[in-house]
FIDO-805857 format. One line per 10 residues: number of its first residue (from 1); their letters; for each residue x, y, z of C-alpha. Coordinates in Angstrom, 3 decimals, m for minus. Each point is the difference from the previous one (the first is absolute). Layout:
<rs>
NUM) a) X:Y:Z  ... $
</rs>
This chain:
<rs>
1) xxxxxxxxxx) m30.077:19.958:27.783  m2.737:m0.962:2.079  m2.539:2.229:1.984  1.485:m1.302:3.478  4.165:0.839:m0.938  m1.119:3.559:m1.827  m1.725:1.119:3.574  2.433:m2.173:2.068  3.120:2.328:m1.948  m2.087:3.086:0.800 $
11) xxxxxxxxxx) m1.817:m0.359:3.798  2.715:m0.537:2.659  m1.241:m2.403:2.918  m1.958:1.478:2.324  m0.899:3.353:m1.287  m2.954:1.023:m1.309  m0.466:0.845:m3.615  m3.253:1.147:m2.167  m0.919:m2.174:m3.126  m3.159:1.176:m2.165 $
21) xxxxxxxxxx) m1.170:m2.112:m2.710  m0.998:1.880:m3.448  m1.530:m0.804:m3.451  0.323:2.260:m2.963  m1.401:m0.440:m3.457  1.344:1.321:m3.529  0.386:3.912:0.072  m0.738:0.621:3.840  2.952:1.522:1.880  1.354:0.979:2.872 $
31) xxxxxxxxxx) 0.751:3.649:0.505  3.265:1.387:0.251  0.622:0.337:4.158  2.425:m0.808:2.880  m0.022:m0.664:3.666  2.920:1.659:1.998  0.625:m2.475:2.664  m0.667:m3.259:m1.458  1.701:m2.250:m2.425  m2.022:m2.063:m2.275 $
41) xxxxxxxxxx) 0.118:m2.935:m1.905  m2.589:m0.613:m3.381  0.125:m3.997:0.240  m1.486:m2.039:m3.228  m0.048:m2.631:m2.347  m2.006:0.302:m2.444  m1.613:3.254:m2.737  1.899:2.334:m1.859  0.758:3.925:0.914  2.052:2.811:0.328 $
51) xxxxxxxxxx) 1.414:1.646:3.089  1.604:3.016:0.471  2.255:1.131:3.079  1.209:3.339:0.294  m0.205:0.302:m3.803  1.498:m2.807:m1.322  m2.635:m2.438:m1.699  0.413:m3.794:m0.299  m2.519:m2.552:m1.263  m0.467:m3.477:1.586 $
61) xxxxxxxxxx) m1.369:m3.326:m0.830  m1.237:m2.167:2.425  1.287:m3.861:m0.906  m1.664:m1.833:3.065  2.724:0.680:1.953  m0.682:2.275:2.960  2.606:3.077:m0.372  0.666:3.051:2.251  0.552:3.697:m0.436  0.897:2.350:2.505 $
71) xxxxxxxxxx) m0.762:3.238:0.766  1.971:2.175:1.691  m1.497:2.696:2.812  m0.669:3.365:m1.768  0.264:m1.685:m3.746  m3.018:1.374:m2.132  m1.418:m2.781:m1.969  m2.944:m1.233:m2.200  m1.358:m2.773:m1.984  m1.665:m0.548:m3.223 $
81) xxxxxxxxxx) m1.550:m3.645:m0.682  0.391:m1.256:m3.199  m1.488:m3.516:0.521  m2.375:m1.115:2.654  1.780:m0.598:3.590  0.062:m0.711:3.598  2.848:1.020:2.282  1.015:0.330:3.304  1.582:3.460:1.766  2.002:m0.656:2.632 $
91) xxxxxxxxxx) 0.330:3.113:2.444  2.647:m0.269:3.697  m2.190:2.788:1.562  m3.066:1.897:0.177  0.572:3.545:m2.234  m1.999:2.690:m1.920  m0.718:m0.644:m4.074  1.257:3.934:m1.434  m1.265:m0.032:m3.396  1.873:2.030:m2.499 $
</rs>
């Protein structure tokens, strides 16, 4: 899927929505934490890692593709890169990072 569907299928019209680019290399992470009010979407298409939400831990491959994963409000989760990456997050609202 392209960029423009993936964030058309996640940002209704007309409201506003946060989108932060990232780049990770081999080994970094992303510590295991949750927002309360927001949902969030990890959108990619390219690298290789593992992510874990609420315990359960699944590893992707990017295949050029852009691909979405959502993350529910209050759902701890974390990140381990096991290739290097960029991604987007995709947040509907403003809300606190609780790390765990």
């Amino acid at each position: 899927m392209n960029l423009d569907r993936i964030l058309n299928s996640i940002i209704p019209r007309d409201q506003e929505y946060i989108i932060v680019p990232h780049m990770l290399e081999t080994g970094e992470n992303v510590q295991r934490h949750m927002h309360p009010k927001a949902n969030e979407w990890v959108v990619y298409d390219q690298g290789e890692f593992t992510f874990t939400i609420d315990g359960v831990t699944k590893t992707y491959k990017g295949n050029g593709r852009f691909t979405k994963i959502h993350i529910a409000p209050g759902q701890l989760h974390s990140m381990e890169c096991l290739s290097p990456m960029s991604y987007f997050v995709v947040r509907d609202c403003i809300d606190e990072i609780i790390y765990q």
